[in-house]
C-alpha positions in Angstrom: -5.1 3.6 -0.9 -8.2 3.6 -2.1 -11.5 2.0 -0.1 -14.1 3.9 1.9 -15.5 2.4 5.3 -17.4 3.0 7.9 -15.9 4.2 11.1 -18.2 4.3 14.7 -16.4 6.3 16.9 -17.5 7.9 20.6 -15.8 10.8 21.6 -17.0 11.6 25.4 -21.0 11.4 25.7 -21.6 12.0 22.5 -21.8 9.5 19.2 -20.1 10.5 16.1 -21.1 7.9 13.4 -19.2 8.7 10.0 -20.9 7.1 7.4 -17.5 6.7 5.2 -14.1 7.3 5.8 -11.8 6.4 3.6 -8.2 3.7 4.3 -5.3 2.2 2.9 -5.8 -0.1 0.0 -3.5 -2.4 2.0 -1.1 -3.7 -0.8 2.8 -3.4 -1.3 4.1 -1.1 -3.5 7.4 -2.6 -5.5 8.3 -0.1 -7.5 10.8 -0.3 -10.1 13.0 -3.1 -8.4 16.6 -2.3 -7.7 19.6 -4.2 -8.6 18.0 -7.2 -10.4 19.3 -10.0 -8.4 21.0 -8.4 -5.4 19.7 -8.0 -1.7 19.1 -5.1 -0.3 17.4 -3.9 2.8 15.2 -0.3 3.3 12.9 1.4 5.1 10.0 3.5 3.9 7.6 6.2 4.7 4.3 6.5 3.3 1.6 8.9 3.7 -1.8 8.9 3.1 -5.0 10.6 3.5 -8.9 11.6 2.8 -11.5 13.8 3.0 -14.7 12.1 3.5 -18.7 12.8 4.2 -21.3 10.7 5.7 -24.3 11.1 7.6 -25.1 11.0 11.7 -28.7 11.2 12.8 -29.7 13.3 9.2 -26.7 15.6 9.3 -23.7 15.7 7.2 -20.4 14.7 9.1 -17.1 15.6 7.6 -14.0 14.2 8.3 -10.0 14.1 7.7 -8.5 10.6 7.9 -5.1 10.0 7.7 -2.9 6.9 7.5 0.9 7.2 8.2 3.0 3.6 7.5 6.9 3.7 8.3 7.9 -0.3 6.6 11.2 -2.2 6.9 11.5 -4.2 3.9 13.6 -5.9 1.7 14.8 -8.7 -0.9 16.9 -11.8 -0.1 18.1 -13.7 -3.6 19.3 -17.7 -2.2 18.9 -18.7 -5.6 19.2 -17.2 -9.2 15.8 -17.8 -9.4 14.2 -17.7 -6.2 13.4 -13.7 -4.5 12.3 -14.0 -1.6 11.0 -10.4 0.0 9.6 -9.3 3.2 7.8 -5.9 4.6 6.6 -5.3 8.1 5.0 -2.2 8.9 4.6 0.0 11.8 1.2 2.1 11.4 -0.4 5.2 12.5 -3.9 5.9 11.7 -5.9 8.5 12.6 -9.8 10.0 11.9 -10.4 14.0 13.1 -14.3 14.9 12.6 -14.6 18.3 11.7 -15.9 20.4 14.7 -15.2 18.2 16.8 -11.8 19.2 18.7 -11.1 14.7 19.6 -9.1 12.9 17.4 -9.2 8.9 16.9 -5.5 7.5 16.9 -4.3 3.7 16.3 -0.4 2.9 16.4 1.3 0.0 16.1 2.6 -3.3 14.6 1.0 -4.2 10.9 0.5 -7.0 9.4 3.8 -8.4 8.3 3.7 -9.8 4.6 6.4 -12.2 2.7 6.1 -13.0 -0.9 8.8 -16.2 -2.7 8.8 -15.4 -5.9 10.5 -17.5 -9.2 12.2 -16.0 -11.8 11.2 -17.0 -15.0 13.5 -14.4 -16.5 16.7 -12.5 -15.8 19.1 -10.9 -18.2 19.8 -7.9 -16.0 23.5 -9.1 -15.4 23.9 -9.9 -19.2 25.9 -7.5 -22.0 22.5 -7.0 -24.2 21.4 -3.3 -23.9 18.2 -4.9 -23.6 17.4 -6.6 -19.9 14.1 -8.1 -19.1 13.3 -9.2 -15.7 10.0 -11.8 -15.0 8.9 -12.8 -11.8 6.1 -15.0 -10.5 5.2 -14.9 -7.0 3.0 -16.2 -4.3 2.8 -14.1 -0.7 1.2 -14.6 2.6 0.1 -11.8 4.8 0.0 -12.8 8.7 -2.4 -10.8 11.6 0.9 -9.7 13.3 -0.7 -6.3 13.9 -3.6 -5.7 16.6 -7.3 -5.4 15.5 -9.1 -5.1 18.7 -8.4 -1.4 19.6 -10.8 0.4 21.3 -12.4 3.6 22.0 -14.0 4.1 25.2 -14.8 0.2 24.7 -16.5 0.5 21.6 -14.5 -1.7 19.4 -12.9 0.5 16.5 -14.0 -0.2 12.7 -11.3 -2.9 11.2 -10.3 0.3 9.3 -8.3 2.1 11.4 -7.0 -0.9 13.3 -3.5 -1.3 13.3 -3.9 -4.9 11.9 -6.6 -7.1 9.9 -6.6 -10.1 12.3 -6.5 -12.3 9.3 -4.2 -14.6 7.6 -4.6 -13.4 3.3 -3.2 -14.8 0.5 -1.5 -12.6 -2.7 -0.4 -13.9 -6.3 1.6 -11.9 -7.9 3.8 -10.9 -11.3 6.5 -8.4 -12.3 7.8 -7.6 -15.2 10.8 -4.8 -16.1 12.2 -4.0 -19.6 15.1 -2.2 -20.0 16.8 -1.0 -23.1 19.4 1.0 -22.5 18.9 3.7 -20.4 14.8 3.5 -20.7 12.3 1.2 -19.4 9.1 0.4 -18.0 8.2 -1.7 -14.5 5.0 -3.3 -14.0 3.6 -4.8 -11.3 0.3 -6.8 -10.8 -1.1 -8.2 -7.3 -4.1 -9.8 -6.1 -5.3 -10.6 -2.3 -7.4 -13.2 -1.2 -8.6 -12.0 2.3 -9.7 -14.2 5.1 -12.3 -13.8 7.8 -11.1 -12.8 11.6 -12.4 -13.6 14.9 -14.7 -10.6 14.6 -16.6 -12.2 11.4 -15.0 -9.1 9.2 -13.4 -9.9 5.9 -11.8 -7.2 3.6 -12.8 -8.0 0.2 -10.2 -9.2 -2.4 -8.4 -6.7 -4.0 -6.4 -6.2 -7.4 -3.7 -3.7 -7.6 -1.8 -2.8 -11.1 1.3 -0.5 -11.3 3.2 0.5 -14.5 6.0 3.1 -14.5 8.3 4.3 -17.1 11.8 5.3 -16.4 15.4 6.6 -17.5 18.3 5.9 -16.1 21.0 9.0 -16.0 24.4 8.0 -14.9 26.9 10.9 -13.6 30.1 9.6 -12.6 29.2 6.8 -10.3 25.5 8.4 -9.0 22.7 7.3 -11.3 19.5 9.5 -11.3 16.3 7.6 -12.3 13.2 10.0 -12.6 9.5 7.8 -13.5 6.2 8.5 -14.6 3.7 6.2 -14.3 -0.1 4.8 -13.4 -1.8 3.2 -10.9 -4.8 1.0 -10.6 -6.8 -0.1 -7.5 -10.2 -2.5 -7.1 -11.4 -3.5 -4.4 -14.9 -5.4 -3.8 -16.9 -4.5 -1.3 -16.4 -6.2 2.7 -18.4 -8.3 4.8 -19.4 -8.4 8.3 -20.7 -11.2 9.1 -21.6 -12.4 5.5 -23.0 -9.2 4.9 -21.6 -6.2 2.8 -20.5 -3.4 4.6 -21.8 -0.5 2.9 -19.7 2.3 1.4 -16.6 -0.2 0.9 -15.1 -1.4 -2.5 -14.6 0.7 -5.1 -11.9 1.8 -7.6 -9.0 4.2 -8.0 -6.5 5.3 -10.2 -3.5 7.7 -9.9 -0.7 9.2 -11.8 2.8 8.4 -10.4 5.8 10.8 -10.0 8.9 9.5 -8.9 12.7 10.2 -8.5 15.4 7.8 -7.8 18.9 8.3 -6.6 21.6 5.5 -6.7 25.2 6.0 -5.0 27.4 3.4 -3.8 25.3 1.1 -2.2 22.6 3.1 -0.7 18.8 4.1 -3.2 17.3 6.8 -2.4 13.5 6.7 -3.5 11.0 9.4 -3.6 7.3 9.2 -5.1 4.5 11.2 -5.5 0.9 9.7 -6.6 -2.0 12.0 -7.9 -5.5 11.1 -8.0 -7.2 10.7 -11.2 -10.3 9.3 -11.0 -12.2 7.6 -8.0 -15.6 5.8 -7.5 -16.8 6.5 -4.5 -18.5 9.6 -4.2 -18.0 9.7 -0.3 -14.6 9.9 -0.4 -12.3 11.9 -1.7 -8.4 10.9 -2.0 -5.8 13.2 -1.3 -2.0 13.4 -3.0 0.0 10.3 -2.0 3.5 10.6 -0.6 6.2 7.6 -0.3 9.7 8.3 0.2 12.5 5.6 1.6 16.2 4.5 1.5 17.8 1.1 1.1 20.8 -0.3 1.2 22.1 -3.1 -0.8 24.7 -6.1 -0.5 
């Protein structure tokens, strides 16, 4: 998660304005995709946070920001080649300035998202040691989560709110190759944003994932460690038709990750490490994302 914003915040009689703090990029990681064509079902934990700078009244402010998302989600297959999938989040998001002992907390609801997608290609179920999987999908994401939390009635930055108040649009494509035991997942996703009642609009954003992986069976558990990359643009957003400064920007991290599949149940684990970043205000901290899901 990758954009820094500016958050206004008012702890007792006193102003704190951080000129940048940093929040979640807002897309869906997929992953490499279980199962080609069955359903499954899961819940996931991701975690999330920066250090950022900015300035109040000529002085440097510091601050911690940290954004916690526990997400049901899962894949429904009507159709050979419809996939239909589905996450809805519950978020925590929080901003501590440094020597300042109040914190700013948001929980609650998300913005749910559903994607259809087509498949264009699926030999996962076939004999051929080699299995290619293409999908093609289009998404909506719905202002299910609140955006009008406040702070001693100041109206918190659409950063840390629990929601966008917005109704976005994704496209989207996945591809995974398999021979064998190896293969690589990719994933590519961009957002459309809309405006809320506020006048705020996140600007679009393009998200690119490619992981490569090997599949280890042992009796009937299959281990499945990945390395991979992660790319994240987002342009800069408006208020009112005008930019919102210190938002947009682009990041890019190195993925570690370790699945476990027994019976029915995937147990997934990932770690993402920042490589580069452009904005200079922010600084991204080690990703973490671990779940379990259950398929049938």
């Amino acid at each position: 998660m990758l954009i820094a914003i500016c958050i206004v915040i008012s702890i007792g009689q006193q102003s704190y304005a951080c000129d940048a703090c940093a929040c979640s990029f807002g897309g869906n990681y997929v992953g490499v995709l279980p199962q080609f064509s069955r359903n499954f079902v899961g819940v996931r934990q991701y975690y999330r946070s920066f250090n950022t700078t900015g300035m109040d009244n000529g002085k440097t402010v510091s601050a911690n920001d940290i954004f916690n998302r526990t997400e049901l989600w899962g894949r429904y297959v009507p159709h050979k080649r419809i996939q239909l999938f589905g996450f809805l989040p519950w978020v925590n998001n929080s901003q501590t300035v440094i020597g300042n002992p109040h914190k700013m907390h948001v929980s609650g609801l998300g913005d749910a998202v559903l994607n259809a997608n087509y498949t264009f290609v699926n030999t996962g179920d076939s004999s051929n040691m080699l299995k290619q999987l293409l999908l093609v999908g289009l998404g909506v994401k719905l202002p299910t989560g609140k955006f009008n939390s406040k702070h001693n009635d100041i109206l918190l930055h659409p950063n840390l709110q629990a929601g966008s108040g917005s109704v976005d649009y994704q496209a989207s494509l996945i591809y995974v190759l398999r021979y064998n035991s190896f293969g690589i997942s990719t994933d590519v996703t961009y957002r459309l944003n809309g405006e809320n009642s506020n006048n705020y609009r996140f600007g679009e954003r393009f998200s690119a994932n490619a992981n490569a992986f090997y599949r280890y069976r042992t009796g009937s558990t299959v281990l499945m460690p990945l390395l991979g990359y992660t790319y994240e643009f987002a342009y800069a957003d408006l208020q009112n038709n005008f930019i919102d400064t210190n938002t947009g920007g682009l990041t890019t991290l190195a993925n570690i990750g370790f699945d476990v599949y027994f019976d029915k149940f995937i147990i997934n684990t990932l770690v993402q490490l920042p490589v580069s970043n452009t904005n200079t205000s922010s600084k991204p901290n080690p990703r973490l994302m671990t779940g379990v899901s259950y398929l049938f």
